[in-house]
C-alpha positions in Angstrom: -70.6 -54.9 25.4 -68.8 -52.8 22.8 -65.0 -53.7 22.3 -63.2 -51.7 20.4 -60.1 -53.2 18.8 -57.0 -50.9 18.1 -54.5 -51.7 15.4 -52.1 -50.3 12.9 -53.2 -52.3 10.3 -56.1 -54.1 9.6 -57.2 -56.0 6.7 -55.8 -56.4 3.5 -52.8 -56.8 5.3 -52.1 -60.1 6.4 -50.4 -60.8 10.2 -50.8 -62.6 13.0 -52.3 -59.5 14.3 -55.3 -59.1 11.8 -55.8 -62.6 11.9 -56.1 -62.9 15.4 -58.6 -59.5 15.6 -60.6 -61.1 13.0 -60.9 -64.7 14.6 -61.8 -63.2 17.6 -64.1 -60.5 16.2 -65.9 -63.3 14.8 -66.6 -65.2 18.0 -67.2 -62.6 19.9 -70.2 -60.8 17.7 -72.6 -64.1 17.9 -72.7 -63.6 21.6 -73.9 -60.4 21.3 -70.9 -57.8 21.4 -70.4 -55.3 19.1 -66.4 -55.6 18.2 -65.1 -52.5 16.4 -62.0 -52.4 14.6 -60.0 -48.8 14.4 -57.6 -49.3 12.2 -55.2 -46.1 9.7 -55.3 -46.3 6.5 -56.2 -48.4 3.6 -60.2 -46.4 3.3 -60.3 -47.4 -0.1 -60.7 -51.3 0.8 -64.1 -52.5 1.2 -64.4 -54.4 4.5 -66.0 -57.8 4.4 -67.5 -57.0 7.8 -69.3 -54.4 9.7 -67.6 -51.7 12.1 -64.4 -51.5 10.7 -63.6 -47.5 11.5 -60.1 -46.0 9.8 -58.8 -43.0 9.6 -56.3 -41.6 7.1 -53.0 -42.2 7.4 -49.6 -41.9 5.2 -48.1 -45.6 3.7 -45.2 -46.7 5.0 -43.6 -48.1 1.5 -43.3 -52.5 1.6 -44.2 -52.6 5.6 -48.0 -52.4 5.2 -47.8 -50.7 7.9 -49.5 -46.7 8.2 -47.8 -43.8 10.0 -51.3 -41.9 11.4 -51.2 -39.2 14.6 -54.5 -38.5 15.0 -58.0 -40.5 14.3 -60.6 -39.1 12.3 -63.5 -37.2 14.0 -66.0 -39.5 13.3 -63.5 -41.9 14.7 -62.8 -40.6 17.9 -66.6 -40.0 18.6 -67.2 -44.1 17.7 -64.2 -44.4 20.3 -65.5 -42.8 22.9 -68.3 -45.2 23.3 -66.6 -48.3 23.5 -66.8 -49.7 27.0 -63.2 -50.8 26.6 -60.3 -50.6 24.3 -57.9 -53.4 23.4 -54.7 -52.3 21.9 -52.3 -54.4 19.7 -50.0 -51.8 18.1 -48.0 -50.3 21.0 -46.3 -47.2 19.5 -48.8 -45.8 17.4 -52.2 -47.2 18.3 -51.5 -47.3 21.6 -50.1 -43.6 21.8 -53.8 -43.0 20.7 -55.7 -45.0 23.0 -53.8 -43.2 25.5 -54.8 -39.7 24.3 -58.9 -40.7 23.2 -59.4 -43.3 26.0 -57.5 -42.2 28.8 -59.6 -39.0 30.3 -63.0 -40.7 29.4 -61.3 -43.5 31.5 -62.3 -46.0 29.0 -60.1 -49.3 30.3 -57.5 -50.2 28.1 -55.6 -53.6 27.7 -52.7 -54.0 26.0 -51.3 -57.3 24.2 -48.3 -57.7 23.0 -48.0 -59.9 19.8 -44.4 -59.4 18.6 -40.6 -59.2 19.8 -40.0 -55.5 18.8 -36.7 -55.9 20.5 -35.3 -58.4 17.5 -37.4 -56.8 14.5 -35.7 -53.6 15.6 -32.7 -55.5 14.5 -33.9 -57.0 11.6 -35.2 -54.2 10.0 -33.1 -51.1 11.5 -29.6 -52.6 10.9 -28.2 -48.8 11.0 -29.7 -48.4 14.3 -27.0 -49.9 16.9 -28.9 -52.8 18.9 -27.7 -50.7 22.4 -29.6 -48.2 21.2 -32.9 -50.2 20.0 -32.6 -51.7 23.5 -32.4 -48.2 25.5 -35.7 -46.9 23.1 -37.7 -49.7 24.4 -36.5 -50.0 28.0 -37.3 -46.2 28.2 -40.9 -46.4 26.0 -42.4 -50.1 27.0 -42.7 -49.7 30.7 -44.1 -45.9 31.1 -46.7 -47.0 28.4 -47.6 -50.5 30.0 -47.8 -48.9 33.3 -50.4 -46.4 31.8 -52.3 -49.6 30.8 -55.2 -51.3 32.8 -53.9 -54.7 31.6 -51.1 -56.4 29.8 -51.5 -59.1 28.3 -48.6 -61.6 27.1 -49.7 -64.7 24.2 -46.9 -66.7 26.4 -45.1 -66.8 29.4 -41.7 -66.9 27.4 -43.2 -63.5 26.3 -43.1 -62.7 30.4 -39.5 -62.7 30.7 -39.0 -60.6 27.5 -40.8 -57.7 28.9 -39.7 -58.1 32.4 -36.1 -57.6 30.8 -37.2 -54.8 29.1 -38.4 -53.2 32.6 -42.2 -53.7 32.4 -42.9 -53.7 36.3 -46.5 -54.1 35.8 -48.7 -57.1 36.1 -49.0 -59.0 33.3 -51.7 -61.5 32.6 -50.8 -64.7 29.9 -54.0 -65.4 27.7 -52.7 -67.4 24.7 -53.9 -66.3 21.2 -56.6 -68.7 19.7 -57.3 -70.5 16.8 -60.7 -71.8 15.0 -59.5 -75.3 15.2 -62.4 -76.9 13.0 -61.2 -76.6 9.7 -58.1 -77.6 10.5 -59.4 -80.6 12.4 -62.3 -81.7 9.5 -60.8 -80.2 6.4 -59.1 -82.1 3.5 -55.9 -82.3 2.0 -54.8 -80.1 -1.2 -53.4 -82.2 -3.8 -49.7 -83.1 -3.6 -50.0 -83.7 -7.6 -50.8 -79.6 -7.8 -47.3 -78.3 -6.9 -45.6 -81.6 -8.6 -45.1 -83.6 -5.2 -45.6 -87.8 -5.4 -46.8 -89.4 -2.4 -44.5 -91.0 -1.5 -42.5 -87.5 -1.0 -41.6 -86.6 2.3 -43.2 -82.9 2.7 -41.7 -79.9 4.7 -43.9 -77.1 5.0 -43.1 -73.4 6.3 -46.3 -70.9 6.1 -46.1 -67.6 7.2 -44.7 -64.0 6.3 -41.4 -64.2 4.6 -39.5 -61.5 5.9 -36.0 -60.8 7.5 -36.8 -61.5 11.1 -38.1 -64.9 10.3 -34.8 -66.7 9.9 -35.6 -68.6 6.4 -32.2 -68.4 5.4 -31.1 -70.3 7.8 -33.7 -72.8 7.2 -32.4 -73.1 3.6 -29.2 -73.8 4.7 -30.5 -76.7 6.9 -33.0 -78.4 3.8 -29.7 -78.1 1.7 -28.2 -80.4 4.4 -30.9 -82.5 4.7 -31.5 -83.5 1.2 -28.0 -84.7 0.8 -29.4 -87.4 3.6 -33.1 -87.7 2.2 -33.5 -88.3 -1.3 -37.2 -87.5 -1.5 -37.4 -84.3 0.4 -38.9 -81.3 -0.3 -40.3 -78.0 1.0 -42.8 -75.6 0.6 -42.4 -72.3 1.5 -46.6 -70.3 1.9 -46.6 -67.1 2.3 -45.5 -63.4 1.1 -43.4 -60.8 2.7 -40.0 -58.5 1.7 -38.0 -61.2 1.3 -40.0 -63.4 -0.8 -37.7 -62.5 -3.9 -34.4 -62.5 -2.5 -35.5 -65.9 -0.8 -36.4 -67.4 -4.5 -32.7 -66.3 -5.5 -31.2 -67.7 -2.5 -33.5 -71.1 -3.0 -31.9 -71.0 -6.9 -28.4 -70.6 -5.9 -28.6 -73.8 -3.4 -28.1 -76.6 -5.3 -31.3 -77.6 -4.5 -33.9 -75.1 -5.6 -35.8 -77.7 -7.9 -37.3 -79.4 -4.6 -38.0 -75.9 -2.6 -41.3 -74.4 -4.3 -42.9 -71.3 -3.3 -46.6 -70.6 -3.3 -46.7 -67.0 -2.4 -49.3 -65.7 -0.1 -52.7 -68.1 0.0 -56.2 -67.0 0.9 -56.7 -68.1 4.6 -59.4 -70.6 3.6 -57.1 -72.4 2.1 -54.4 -72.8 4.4 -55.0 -75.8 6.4 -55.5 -78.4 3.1 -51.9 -76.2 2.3 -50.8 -78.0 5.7 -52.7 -81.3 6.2 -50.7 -82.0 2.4 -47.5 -82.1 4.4 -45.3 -84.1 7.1 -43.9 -82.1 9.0 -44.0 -77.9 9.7 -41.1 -76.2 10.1 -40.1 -72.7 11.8 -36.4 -71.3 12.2 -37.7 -68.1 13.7 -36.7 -66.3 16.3 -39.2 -64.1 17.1 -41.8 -65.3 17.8 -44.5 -64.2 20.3 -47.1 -66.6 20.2 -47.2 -68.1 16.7 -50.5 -68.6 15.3 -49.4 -70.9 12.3 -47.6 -73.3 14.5 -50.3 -73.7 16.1 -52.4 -74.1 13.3 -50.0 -76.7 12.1 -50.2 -78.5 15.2 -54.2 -78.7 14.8 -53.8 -80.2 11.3 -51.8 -83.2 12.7 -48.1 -82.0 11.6 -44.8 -82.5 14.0 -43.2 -79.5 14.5 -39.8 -78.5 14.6 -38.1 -75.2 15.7 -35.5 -73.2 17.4 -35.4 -72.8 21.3 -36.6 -69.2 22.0 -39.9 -67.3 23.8 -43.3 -68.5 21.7 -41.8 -71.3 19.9 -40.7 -73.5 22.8 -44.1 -72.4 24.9 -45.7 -74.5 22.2 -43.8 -76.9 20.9 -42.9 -79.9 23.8 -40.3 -81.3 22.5 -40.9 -85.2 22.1 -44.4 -85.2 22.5 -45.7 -82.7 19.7 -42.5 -81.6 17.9 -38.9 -81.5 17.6 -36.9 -78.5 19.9 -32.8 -78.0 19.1 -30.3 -75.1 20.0 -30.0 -72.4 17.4 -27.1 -74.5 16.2 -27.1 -75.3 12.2 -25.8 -78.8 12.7 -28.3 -79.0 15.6 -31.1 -78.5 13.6 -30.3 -80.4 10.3 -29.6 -83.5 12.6 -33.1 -83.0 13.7 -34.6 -82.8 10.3 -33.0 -85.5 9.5 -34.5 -87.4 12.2 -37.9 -86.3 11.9 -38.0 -87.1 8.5 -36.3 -90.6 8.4 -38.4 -91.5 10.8 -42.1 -92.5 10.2 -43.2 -93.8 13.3 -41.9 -90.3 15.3 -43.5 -88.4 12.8 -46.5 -90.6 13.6 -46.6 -90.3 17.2 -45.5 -86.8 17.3 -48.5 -86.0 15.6 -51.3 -87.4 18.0 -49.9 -85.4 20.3 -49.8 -82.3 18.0 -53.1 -82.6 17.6 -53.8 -83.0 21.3 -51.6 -80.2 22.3 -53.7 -77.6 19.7 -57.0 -77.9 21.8 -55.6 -75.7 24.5 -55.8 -72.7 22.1 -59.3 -73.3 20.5 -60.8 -70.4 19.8 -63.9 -70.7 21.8 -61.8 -71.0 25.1 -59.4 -68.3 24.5 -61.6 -65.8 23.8 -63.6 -66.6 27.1 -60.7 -66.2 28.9 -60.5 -62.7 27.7 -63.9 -62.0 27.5 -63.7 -62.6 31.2 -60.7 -59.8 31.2 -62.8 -57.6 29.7 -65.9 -57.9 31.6 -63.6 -57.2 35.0 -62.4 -54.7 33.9 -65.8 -53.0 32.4 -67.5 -53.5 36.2 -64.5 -51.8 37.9 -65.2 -48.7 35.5 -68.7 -49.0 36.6 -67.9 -49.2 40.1 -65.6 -46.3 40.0 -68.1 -44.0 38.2 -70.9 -45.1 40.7 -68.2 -43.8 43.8 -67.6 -40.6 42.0 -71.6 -39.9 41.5 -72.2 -40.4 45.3 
């Protein structure tokens, strides 16, 4: 079968997105299928694998992100061979799929990855939330409605786009992970970034940016460590707010037990968490959050805020910690987890029992089975039209 995966971005950048194309790109291909990425911009990066296709495309400035209207010609030719499309960009990807894919009736799924409801707010503070609201509610269902399927990481992610008026069916196929490395790998030294081992860790890896709440996970360590002598935290990743974080982190009080790695190749990032105790998240907005999960496969309790995504996969009691978006809430929590050995302890056999649902042989069978549906119905429906 040849899939063709549509994105905004693609590699360099770094997301959930791209990792979860490339994960799945990668188990996919061995079978047999030929998995395409068309992605805009970014021609000048040589791609570590084969049929990546990208089309020109202006730079949105610190987003990573590409503003493109059109695909290239050789582009839209590769594209019109696929056998299906899978879209993960809505506005502008999926504005194309709509206009290549569309009258060759190519079937095209849709998943949605992110809560473009709440990064609207983060990072269009001059656009009045009403009016965020009113773009989506008038652009998300006319788009998913021209869809063949829509898919939804979570069933938290369910209710989000029901309340943004998506009447059409919606299937819930989790997001996977490779869960080997995380599972055999080894620990990076604690000695490296200056930790003892007899520290108690706290580790947050992912994109530091606006919509991912880290302020108010400062704000929590800095009540923490007034309880827990030997606490610390690590902060992996890049993003926006990296800087601004690093000033905020200096300002605390506390900023000689925070450290920041910046962004890590993704080879390395389960010995970043198996060095840890614990994982933390005060985010928001997540969909379906791949390095929870991947925290989870490494053995670490969790702890995060009730929302969509986050409580789908943390249990609270049984593989993490769950609390109210309350500051006092969660610092209590933090507290808890860390003071407490044998929780962490227990918490994290089931973690690690919780992670197997979202292995990445499983999940993407689940949507290769998705896509194989919807491949025979085209078939069928070209067969009626011949006779």
């Amino acid at each position: 079968m040849r899939i063709g995966m549509m994105a905004d971005m693609y590699k360099p950048h770094i997301s959930g997105v791209t990792n979860y194309i490339s994960l799945n790109k990668r188990e996919l291909e061995p079978a047999g299928h030929k998995v395409y990425v068309f992605t805009l911009g970014g021609e000048a990066y040589e791609d570590d694998e084969l049929y990546v296709v990208r089309s020109p495309a202006i730079p949105i400035p610190d987003t990573g992100y590409y503003l493109g209207f059109r695909y290239s010609r050789a582009a839209q030719r590769k594209l019109g061979s696929m056998d299906i499309v899978h879209v993960h960009h809505p506005f502008v990807s999926g504005r194309l799929a709509l206009r290549y894919c569309r009258p060759r009736g190519i079937p095209i799924i849709f998943t949605n990855h992110t809560r473009y409801d709440l990064y609207a707010q983060a990072y269009l503070p001059m656009v009045p939330e009403a009016l965020s609201e009113t773009l989506l509610h008038a652009y998300m269902p006319d788009f998913c409605a021209s869809c063949d399927l829509v898919i939804a990481p979570s069933a938290g992610l369910v209710k989000v786009l029901r309340g943004l008026g998506v009447g059409s069916p919606i299937e819930v196929a989790p997001n996977g992970v490779d869960l080997r490395p995380f599972e055999q790998g080894a620990p990076r030294s604690r000695a490296e970034f200056g930790l003892a081992d007899d520290d108690c860790v706290l580790i947050y890896l992912g994109r530091v940016a606006p919509e991912k709440n880290l302020g108010f996970l400062l704000q929590a360590f800095v009540g923490a460590k007034s309880v827990v002598e030997n606490l610390h935290l690590l902060i992996v990743g890049g993003g926006p707010a990296l800087e601004s974080l690093r000033d905020e982190a200096g300002r605390s009080g506390v900023g000689a037990f925070i450290r920041f790695t910046g962004p890590v190749p993704y080879q390395d990032v389960p010995g970043m968490l198996m060095l840890a105790d614990a994982f933390v998240t005060p985010s928001l907005t997540e969909v379906h959050p791949l390095s929870l999960i991947e925290a989870l496969a490494a053995g670490l309790p969790a702890i995060g805020i009730e929302s969509p995504g986050v409580e789908d996969t943390i249990c609270d009691g049984e593989n993490g910690l769950l609390c109210a978006n309350d500051l006092a809430v969660f610092t209590a929590k933090l507290v808890r987890l860390t003071l407490d050995a044998e929780l962490r302890q227990r918490l994290a056999g089931g973690a690690r029992e919780s992670a197997k649902q979202y292995d990445i042989r499983r999940t993407s069978g689940i949507m290769m089975s998705h896509y194989e549906r919807l491949a025979e119905e085209r078939v069928r429906r070209s067969d009626g039209k011949a006779t």
